[in-house]
N, C-alpha and C positions, 0 to 999 in steps of 0.2 A: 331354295337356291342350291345348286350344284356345290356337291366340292370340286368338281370339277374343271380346271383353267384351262385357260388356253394357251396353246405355247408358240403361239404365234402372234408377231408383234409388226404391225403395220403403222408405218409412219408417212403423212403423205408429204411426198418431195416438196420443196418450196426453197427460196434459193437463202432464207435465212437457216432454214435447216441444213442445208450443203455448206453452206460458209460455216457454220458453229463444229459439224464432222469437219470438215477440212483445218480447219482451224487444235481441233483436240489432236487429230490425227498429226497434226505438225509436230505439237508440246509434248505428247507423249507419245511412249514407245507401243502404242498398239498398232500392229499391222493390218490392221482389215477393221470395216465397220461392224462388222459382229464383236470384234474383241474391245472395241473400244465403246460400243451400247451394254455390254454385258459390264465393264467396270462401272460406267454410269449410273447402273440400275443397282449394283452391290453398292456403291456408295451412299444411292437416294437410302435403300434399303437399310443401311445402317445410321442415316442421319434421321428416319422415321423412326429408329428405335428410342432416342436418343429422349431422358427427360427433359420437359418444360424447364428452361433455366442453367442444363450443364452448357461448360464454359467447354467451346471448340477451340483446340489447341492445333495450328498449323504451322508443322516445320519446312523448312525449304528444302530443295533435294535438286539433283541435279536432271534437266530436261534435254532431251534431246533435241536439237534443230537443225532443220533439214533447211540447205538453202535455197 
């Protein structure tokens, strides 16, 4: 197998996936669908690291909403 990845990432449209971006894009302050996949994928990426059984601790913070 390659070490080598690919750095392109294909998602294909479907209207639950436009509503779930539409919907992040609202609550948080990412301005384009790149900055708002690239926090998604650093998040998966750190809740992958995380061991069997640690206890996730979530604080509130303040969101932005757009009317």
């Amino acid at each position: 197998m390659s070490d080598k990845k690919s750095r392109t990432l294909s998602v294909r449209k479907t209207d639950a996936i436009d509503a779930a971006l539409s919907h992040i894009m609202r609550v948080t302050d990412a301005e384009t669908t790149t900055e708002a996949v690239a926090r998604a994928l650093d998040l998966y990426a750190h809740w992958l690291k995380m061991k069997p059984g640690t206890t996730a601790v979530v604080t509130g913070h303040t969101r932005r909403m757009t009317p």
